[in-house]
C-alpha positions as CSV (number, residue, x, y, z in Angstrom):
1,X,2.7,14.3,23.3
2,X,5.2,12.5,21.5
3,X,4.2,9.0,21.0
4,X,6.9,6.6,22.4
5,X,7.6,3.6,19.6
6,X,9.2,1.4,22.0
7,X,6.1,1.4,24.6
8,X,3.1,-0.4,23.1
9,X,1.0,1.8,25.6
10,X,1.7,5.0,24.1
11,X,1.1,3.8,20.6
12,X,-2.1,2.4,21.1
13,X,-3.2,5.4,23.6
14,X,-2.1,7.5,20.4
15,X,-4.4,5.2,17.9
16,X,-7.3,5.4,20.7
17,X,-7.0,9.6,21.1
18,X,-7.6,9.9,16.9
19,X,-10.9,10.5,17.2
20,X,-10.7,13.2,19.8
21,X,-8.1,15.2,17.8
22,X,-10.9,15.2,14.7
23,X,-13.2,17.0,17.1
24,X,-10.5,19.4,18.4
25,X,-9.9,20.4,14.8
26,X,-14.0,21.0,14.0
27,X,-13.9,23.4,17.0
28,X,-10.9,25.1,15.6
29,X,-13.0,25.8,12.1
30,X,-16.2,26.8,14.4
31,X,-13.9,29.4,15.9
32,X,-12.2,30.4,13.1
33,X,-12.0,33.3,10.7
34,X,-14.0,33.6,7.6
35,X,-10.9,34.1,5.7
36,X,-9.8,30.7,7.1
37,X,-12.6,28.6,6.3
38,X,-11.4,27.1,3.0
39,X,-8.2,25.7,4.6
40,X,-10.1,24.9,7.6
41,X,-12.1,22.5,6.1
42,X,-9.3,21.3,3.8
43,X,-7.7,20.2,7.2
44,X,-11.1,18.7,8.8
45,X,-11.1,16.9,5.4
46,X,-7.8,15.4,6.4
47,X,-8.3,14.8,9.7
48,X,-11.3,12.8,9.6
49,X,-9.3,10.8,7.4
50,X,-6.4,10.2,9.0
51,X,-8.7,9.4,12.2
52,X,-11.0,7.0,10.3
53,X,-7.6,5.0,9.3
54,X,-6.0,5.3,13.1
55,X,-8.9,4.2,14.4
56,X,-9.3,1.2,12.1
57,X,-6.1,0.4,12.5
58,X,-5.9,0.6,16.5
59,X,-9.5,-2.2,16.5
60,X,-7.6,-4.0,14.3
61,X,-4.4,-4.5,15.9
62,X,-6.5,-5.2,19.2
63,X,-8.7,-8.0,17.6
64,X,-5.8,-9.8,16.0
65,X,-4.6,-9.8,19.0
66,X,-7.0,-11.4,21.0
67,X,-7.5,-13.6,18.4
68,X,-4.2,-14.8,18.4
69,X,-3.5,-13.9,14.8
70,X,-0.3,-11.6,15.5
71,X,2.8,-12.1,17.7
72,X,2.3,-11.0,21.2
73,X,5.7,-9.1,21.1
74,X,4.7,-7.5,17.9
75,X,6.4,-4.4,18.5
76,X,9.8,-6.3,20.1
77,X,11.6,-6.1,16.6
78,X,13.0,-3.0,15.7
79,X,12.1,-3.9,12.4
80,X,8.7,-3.6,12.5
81,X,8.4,-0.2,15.1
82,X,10.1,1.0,11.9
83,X,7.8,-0.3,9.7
84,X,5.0,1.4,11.8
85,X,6.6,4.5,11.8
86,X,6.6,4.5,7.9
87,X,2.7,3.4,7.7
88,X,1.9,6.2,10.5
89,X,3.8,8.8,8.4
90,X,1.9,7.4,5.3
91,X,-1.7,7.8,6.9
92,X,-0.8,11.2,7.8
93,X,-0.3,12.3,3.6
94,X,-4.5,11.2,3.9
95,X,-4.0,8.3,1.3
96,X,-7.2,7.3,-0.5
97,X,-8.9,3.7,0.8
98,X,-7.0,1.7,-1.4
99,X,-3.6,2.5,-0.4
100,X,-4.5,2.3,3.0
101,X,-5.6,-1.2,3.3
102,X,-2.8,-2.2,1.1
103,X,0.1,-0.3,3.2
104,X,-2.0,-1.9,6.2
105,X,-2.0,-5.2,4.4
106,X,2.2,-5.3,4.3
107,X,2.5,-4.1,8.1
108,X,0.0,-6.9,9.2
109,X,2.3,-9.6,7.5
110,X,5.0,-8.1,9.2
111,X,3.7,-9.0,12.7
112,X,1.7,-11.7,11.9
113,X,2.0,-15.0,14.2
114,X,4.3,-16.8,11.7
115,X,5.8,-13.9,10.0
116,X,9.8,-14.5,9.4
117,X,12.8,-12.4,10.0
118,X,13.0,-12.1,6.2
119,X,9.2,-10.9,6.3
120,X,9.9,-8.3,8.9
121,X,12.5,-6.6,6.5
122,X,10.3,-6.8,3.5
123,X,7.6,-5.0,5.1
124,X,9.9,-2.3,5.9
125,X,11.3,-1.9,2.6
126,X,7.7,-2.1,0.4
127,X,6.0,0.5,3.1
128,X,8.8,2.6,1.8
129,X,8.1,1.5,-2.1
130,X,3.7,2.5,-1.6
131,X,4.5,5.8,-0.4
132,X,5.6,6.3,-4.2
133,X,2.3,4.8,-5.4
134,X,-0.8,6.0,-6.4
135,X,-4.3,4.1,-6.1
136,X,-4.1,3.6,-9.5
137,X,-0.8,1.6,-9.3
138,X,-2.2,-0.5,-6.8
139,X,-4.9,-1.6,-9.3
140,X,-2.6,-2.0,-11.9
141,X,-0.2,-4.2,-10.0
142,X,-3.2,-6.7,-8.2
143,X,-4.7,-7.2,-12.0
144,X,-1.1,-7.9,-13.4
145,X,-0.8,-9.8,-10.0
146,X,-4.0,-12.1,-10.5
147,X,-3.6,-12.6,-14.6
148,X,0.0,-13.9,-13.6
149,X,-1.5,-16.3,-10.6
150,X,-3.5,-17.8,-13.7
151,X,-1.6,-19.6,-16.6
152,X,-1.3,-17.1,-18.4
153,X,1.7,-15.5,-16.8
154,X,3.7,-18.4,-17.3
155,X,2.1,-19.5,-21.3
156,X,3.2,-15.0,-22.0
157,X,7.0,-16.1,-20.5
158,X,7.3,-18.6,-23.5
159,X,6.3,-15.8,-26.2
160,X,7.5,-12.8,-24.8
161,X,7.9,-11.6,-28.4
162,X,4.0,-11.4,-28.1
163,X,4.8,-7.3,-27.3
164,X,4.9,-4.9,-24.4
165,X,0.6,-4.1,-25.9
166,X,-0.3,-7.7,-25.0
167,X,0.7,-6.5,-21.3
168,X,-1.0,-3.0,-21.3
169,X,-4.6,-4.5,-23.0
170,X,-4.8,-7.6,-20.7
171,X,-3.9,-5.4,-17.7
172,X,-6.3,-2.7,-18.8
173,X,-9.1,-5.5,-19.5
174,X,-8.3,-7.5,-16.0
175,X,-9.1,-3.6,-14.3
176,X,-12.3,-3.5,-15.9
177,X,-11.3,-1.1,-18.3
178,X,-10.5,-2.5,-21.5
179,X,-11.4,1.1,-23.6
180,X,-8.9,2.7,-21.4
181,X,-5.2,0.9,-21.9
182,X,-3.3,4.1,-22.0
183,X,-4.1,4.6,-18.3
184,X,-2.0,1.8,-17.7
185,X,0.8,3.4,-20.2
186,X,0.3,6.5,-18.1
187,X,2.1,4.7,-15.3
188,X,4.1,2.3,-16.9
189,X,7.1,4.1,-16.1
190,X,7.3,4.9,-12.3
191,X,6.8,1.0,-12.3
192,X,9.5,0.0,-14.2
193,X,11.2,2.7,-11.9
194,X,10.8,1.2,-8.7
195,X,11.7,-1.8,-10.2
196,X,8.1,-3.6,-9.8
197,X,7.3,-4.7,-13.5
198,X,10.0,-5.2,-16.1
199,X,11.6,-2.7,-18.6
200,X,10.8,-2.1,-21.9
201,X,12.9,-4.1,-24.8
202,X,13.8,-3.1,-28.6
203,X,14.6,1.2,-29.2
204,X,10.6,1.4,-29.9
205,X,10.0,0.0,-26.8
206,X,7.3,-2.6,-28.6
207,X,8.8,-5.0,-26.3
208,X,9.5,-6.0,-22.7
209,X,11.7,-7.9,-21.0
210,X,10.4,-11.4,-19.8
211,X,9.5,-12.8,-15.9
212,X,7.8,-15.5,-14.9
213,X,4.9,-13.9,-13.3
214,X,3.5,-11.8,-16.0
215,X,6.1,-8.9,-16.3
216,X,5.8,-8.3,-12.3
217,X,9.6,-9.4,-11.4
218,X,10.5,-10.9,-8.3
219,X,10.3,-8.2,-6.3
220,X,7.3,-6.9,-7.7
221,X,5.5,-10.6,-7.4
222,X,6.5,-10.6,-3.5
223,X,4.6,-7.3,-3.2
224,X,1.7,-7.9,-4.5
225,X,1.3,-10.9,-2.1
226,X,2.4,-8.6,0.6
227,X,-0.5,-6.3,0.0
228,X,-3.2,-9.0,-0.3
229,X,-2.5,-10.7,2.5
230,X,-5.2,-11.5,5.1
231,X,-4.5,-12.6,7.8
């Protein structure tokens, strides 16, 4: 059945049922031909997934509920039925842990108890920005995201000349893996694309340009906080 995203019933009877369609699929590889094993389990792989996150995600809207840490008339906004739309389409591409508790992370600020119009349409937007993410990213943006909660973000604003490596070692370092900078290189540039850190300066690209919060911009600082948040 089609599940109705203006009826909280049908969502939550869809979050509840996860766990049932996981089984359906293991007796469809029981039953199946030898030929199809391979993309059998390939889908079982998926599904158990997928129905981990639902379910996890069903207990927790339900708790934060009765706890009275999310608005009653959660799913009232238009805004944020869309923004559970795009984090139901996300968990069905099977994202690894990470990026599910951080796509998670931005739709519970969405409808938590003091969440602002202004919060709703954010949510909406950044559940659209992690589907372009990899786990990696996420990493890479929380330890550019704590480094620039510290001093040092705003002391690296008043020497920016110190170079665009200054950036890649203290990120790589804040990861845990200082021997392995150029995995932050590797992704330097689908940030920069979706506009999340800042853009390389000079024509050998030795520099970049200056924010306040560590090369995150704006944008970029507001979604880290987004996918942190605990509520």
């Amino acid at each position: 059945d089609l599940v109705k995203f203006d009826d909280e019933k049908s969502i939550m009877d869809f979050l509840h049922e996860s766990t049932v369609r996981i089984a359906e699929t293991l007796t469809g590889i029981l039953i199946s031909e030898k030929k199809d094993i391979k993309l059998s389990v390939g889908h079982l792989v998926q599904a158990i997934i997928k129905g981990n996150f639902l379910t996890q995600l069903g207990r927790e809207i339900e708790k934060y509920r009765t706890d009275g840490k999310i608005k009653e008339d959660y799913f009232a906004s238009n805004k944020n039925r869309a923004s559970l739309y795009e984090l139901l389409k996300f968990i069905d591409e099977a994202p690894d842990e990470g990026l599910f508790k951080a796509a998670k992370s931005i739709f519970f600020t969405s409808i938590k108890t003091d969440a602002t119009e202004q919060d709703e349409v954010l949510a909406y937007e950044f559940l659209q920005t992690i589907r372009k993410l990899s786990g990696t990213e996420i990493l890479i943006l929380k330890a550019n995201f704590e480094i620039a909660k510290r001093e040092t973000g705003a002391e690296y604003r008043k020497n920016p000349l110190s170079g665009r490596n200054t950036w890649v070692f203290a990120v790589a370092e804040e990861m845990g893996y200082p021997a392995y900078s150029s995995m932050v290189e590797k992704y330097e540039d689908n940030l920069m694309s979706l506009k999340l850190i800042s853009d390389k300066m000079h024509n050998d690209g030795s520099g970049i340009r200056p924010t306040d919060h560590f090369r995150l911009t704006d944008m970029g600082y507001k979604f880290c906080e987004f996918i942190t948040e605990t509520i």
